[in-house]
C-alpha positions in Angstrom: -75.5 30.2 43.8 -76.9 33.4 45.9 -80.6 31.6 45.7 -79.2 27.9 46.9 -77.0 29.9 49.7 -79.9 31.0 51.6 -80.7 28.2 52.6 -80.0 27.4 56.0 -77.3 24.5 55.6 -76.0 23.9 52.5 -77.3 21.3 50.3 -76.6 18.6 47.2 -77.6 21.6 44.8 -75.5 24.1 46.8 -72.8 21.6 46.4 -73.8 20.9 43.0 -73.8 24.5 41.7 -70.4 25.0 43.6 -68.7 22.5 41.9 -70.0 23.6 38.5 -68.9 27.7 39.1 -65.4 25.7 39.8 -64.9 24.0 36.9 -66.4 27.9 35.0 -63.0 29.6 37.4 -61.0 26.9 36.1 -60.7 25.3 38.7 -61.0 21.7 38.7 -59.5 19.9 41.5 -61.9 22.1 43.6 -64.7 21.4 41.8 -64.2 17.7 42.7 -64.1 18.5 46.1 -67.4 19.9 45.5 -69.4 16.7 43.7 -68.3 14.9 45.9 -69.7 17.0 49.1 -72.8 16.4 46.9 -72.5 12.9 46.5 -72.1 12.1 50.4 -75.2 14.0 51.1 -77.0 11.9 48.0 -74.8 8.8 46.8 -77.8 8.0 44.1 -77.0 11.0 42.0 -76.0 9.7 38.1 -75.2 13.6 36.9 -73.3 14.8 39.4 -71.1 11.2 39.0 -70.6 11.7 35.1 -70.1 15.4 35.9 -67.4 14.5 38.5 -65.9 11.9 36.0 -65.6 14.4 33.3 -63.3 16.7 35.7 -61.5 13.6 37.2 -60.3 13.1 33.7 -59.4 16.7 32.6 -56.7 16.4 35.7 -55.5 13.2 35.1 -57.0 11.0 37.1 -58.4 8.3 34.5 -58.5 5.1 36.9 -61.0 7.6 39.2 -63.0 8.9 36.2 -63.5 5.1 35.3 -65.4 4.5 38.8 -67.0 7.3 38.8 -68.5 6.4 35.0 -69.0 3.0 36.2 -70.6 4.0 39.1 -73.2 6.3 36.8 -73.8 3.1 35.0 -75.0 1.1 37.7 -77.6 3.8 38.8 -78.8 4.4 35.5 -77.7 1.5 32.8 -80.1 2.9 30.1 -79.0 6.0 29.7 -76.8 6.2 26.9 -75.4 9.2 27.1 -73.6 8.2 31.0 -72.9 4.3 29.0 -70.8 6.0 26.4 -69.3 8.2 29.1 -68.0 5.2 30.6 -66.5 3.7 27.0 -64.6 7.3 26.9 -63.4 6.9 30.3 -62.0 3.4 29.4 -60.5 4.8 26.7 -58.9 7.4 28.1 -57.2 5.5 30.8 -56.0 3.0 28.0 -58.3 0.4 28.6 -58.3 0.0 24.9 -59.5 -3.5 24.3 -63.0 -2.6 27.0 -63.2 0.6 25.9 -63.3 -0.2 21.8 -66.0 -3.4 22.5 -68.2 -1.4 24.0 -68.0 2.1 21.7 -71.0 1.2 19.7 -72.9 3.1 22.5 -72.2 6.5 20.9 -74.6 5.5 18.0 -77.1 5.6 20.5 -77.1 9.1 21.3 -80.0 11.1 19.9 -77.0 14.0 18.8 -75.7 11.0 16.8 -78.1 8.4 15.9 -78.9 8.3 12.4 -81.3 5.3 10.8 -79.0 3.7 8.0 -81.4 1.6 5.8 -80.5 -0.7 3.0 -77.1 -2.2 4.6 -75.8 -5.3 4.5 -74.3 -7.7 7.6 -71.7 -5.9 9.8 -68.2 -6.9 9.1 -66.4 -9.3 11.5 -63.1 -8.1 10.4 -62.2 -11.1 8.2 -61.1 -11.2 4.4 -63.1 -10.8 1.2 -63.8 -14.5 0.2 -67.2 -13.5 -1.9 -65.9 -10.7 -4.0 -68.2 -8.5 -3.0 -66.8 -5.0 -1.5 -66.3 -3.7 2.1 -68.3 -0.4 2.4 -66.7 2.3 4.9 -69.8 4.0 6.3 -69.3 7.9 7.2 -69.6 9.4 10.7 -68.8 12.2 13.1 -67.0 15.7 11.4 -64.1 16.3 9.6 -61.6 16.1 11.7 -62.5 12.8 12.8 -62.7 11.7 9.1 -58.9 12.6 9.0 -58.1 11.1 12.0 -59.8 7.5 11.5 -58.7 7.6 7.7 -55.6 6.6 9.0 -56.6 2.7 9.2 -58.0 2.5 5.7 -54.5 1.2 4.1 -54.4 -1.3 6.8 -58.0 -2.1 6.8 -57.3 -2.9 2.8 -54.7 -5.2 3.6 -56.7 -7.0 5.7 -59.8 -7.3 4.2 -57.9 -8.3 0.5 -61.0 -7.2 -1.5 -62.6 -4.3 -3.0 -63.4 -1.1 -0.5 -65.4 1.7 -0.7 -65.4 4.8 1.5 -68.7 7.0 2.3 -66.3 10.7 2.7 -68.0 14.2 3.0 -67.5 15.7 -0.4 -65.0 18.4 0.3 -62.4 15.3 1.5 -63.2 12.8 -2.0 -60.2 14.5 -4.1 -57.6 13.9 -1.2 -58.8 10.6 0.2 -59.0 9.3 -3.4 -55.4 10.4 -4.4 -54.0 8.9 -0.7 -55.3 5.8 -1.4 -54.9 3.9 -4.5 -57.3 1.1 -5.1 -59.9 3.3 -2.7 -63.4 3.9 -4.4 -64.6 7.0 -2.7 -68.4 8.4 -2.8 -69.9 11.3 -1.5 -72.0 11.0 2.0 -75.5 9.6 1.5 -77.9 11.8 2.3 -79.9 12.3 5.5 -83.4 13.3 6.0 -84.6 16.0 8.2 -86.8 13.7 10.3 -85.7 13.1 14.0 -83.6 11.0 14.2 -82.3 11.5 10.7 -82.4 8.2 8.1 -80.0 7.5 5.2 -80.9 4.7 2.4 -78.2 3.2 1.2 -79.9 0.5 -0.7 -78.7 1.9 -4.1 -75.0 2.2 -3.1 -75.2 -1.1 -1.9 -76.8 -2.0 -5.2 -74.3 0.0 -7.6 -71.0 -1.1 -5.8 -71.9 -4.7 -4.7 -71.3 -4.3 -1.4 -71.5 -7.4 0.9 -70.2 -5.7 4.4 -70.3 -2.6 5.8 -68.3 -1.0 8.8 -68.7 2.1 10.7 -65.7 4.7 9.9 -64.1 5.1 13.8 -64.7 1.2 14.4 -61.8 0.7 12.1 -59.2 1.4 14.9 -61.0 -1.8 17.0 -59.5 -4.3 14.0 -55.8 -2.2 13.5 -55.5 -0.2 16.2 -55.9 -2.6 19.0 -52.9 -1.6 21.0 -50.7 1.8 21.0 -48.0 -0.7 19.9 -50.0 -0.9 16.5 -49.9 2.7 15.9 -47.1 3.6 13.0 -44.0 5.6 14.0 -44.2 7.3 10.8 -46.1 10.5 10.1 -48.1 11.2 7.0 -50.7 9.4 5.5 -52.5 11.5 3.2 -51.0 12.8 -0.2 -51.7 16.5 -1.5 -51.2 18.0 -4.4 -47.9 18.3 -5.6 -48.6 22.1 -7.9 -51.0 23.2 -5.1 -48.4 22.9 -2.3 -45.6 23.9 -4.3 -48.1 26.7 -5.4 -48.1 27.9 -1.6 -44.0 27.2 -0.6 -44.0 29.9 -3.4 -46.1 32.4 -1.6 -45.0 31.8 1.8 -41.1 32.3 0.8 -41.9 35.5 -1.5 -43.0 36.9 2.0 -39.3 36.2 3.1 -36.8 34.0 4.7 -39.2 33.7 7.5 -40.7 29.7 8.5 -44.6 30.1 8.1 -46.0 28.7 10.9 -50.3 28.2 10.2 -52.2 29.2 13.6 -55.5 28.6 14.7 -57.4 29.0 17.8 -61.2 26.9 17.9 -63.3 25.0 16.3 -65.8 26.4 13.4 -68.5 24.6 15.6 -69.7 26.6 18.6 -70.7 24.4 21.6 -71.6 25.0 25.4 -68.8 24.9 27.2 -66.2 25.6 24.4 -63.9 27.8 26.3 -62.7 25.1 28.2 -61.5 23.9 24.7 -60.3 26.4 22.8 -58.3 29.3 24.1 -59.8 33.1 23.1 -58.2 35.5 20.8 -56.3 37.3 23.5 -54.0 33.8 24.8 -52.7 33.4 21.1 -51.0 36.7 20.5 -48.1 35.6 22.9 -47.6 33.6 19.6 -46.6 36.2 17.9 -44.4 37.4 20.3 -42.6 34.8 21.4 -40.8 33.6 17.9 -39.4 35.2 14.6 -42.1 33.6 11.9 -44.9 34.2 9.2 -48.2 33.9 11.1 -50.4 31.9 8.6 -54.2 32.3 9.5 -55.8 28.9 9.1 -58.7 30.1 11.6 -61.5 30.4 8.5 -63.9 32.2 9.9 -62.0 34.8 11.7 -64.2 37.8 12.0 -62.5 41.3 11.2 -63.2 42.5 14.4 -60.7 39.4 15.4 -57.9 40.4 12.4 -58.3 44.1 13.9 -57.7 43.0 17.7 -55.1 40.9 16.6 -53.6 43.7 14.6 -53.3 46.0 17.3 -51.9 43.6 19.3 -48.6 42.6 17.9 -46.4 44.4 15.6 -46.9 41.1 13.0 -48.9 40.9 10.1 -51.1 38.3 10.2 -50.9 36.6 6.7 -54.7 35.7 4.9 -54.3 33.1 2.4 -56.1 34.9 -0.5 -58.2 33.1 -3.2 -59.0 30.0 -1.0 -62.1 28.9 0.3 -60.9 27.7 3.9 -63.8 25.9 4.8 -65.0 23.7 1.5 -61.8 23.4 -0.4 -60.2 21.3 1.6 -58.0 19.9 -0.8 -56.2 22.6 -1.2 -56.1 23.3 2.6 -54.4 20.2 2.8 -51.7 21.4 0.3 -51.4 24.4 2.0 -50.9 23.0 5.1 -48.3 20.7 3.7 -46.3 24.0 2.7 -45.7 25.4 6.4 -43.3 24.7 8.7 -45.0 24.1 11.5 -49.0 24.1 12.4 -50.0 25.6 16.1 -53.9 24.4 17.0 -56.2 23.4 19.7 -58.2 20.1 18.4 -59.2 21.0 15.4 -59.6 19.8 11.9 -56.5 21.8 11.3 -54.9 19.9 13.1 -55.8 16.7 11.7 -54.8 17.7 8.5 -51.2 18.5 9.7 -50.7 15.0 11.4 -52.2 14.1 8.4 -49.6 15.5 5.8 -47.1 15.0 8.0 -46.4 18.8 8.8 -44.7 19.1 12.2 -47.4 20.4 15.0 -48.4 22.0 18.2 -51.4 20.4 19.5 -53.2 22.6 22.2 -55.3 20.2 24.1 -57.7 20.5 27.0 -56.9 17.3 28.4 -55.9 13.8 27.0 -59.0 12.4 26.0 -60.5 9.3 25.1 -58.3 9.7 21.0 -55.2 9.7 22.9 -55.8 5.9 24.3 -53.7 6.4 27.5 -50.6 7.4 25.8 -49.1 11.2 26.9 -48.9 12.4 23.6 -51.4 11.6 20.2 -50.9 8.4 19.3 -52.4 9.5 15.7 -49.9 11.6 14.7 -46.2 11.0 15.7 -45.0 14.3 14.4 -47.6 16.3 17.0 -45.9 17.9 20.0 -49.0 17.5 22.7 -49.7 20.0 25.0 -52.0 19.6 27.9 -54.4 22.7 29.8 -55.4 20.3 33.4 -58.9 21.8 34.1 -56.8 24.0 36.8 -54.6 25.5 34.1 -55.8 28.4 31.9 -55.4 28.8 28.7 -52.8 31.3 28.6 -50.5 29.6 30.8 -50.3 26.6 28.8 -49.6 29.1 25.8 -46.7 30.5 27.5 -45.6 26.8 28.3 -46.0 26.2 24.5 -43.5 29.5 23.2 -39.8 27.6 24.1 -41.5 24.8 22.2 -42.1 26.5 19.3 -38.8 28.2 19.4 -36.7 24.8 19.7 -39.0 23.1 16.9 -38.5 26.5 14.7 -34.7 26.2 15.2 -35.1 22.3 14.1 -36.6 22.7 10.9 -40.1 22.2 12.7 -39.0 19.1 15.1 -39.0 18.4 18.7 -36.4 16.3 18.9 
């Protein structure tokens, strides 16, 4: 900023820069001020549009974020990366219908794109009238694995055939015992080439697979509307001895609810602060309620468990003698034994919409999963918080606490 301000009016890139030291402070609805400043002095500018988009939507403003997307669009239509910026804008806003028909765009991106060899025709979304089965092809992490498996009874229904699901390994167990009549295999692998390619000729050969579909384009055949969302929570089934293995553990501590916290994702990308809170805006936590504090965080560092230690007179309790990050089988059934899970978007939780454990979703804005709607659609038993990019994470933390205490005092419920 010091280099651009020596010049001797200000500029797009002073302008530029400005906005984007905003949005670092916080700071959003300034920021905007900012690109825009930019934008008058050079309207042709596809960046600063998706840049200004991306803030539009983490205040709220979705109808402006989809001009601004558009607007990118028109400048630059091959880029993909400002294309599928646009199908999250639409989505966002709840422009379902245009935002779904128009998703494919994400497979485009070279952080996505993978070559898949040896598949048969897409599906249309119309029954099994051959005999041959419906192949569910894997994508994006785990979390969104959880999250999108919540069509496949539906997408059974409809398709009245044989269907078989391409899972990440460490999800096979609990996706095959949630859904009967599901064939689950293990991801195909991927080369190291650039992009990446995956044959799946000899699936295709083994299972007799006529169709193929990509796992989040399910929601464009049963999730059309929000209307089509169900009202009831749970959809994956875990293990009956392994969560009544941990109700054990977590009441020999006490009378106490266990309440399973964690703070960011395990994968580290630019800009991730604006996602996930720090150590420091979580202890309020442990503060603000009587509870267990269940670490679900699996790769807390023991620099973390000191910090945390010092600050608050709680024990933090460490599930011993589980593998957090591979067995997630057992996660599942351990998350299925607290009362109540408290997480940014995570994985975690996923899994706690997923088993139907009562939640406290720390989000940095409602994004393109949450359709339009004011809380996650996905997972009805999900109390939704939202950080605006002019809130900070530790004021929507204190926001949270009177949550947590009314859902504590209601066996884990909002309402």
């Amino acid at each position: 900023m010091q280099a651009v301000a020596k010049t001797s009016a200000p500029t797009p890139e002073y302008y530029f820069q400005e906005a984007r030291a905003f949005f670092d402070a916080f700071k959003a609805s300034q920021a905007i001020i900012s690109y825009r400043k930019s934008l008058l002095m050079t309207p042709a500018a596809p960046q600063a549009l998706n840049n200004l988009r991306l803030l539009e939507q983490s205040i709220g403003r979705m109808p402006d974020g989809v001009k601004s997307a558009t607007r990118a669009c028109v400048l630059e239509p091959g880029n993909t990366a400002l294309q599928h910026g646009l199908t999250d804008a639409l989505l966002s806003a709840g422009e379902i219908e245009h935002g779904q028909a128009r998703n494919f765009w994400r497979h485009l991106k070279p952080e996505i794109l993978i070559i898949r060899q040896g598949l048969p025709e897409e599906w249309n979304g119309g029954p099994c009238r051959d005999g041959q089965s419906l192949l569910i092809c894997h994508e994006q992490g785990i979390g969104d694995e959880i999250r999108f498996a919540s069509c496949i009874p539906d997408i059974q229904k409809r398709f009245g055939g044989p269907v078989i699901l391409e899972s990440d390994k460490r999800l096979a167990t609990l996706f095959a015992r949630s859904f009967p009549g599901l064939t689950v295999v293990e991801k195909v692998q991927r080369s190291d080439s650039n992009p990446p390619t995956a044959q799946y000729r000899p699936l295709v050969e083994e299972h007799g697979i006529g169709r193929y579909i990509m796992l989040a384009d399910l929601q464009s055949f049963v999730r059309p509307s929000l209307e089509a969302f169900p009202r009831t929570a749970g959809y994956l089934t875990p293990d009956v001895t392994e969560t009544r293995h941990w109700k054990d553990h977590f009441r020999a501590t006490g009378k106490q609810p266990a309440v399973g916290l964690s703070w960011r994702s395990g994968m580290r990308r630019a800009g991730a602060r604006h996602n996930y809170p720090e150590l420091q805006d979580i202890v309020p936590f442990l503060k603000g309620a009587d509870f267990l504090p269940v670490c679900l965080q699996y790769d807390m560092s023991s620099s973390e468990r000191t910090a945390i230690q010092k600050a608050s007179t709680k024990q933090l309790y460490i599930p011993a003698g589980i593998d957090q990050r591979n067995e997630l089988d057992r996660v599942a059934a351990m998350i299925a034994a607290l009362d109540l899970v408290i997480s940014p978007n995570t994985s975690v939780l996923m899994i706690a919409g997923a088993v139907a454990t009562p939640s406290i979703g720390l989000h940095s804005e409602r994004g393109a999963t949450f359709l339009g709607a004011k809380t996650d659609p996905w997972f009805p038993e999900e109390c939704s918080l939202i950080k605006s990019g002019d809130g900070s994470w530790s004021a929507l933390i204190n926001e949270a606490i009177p949550y947590l205490t009314r859902m504590l005092s209601k066996g884990g419920r909002l309402k």
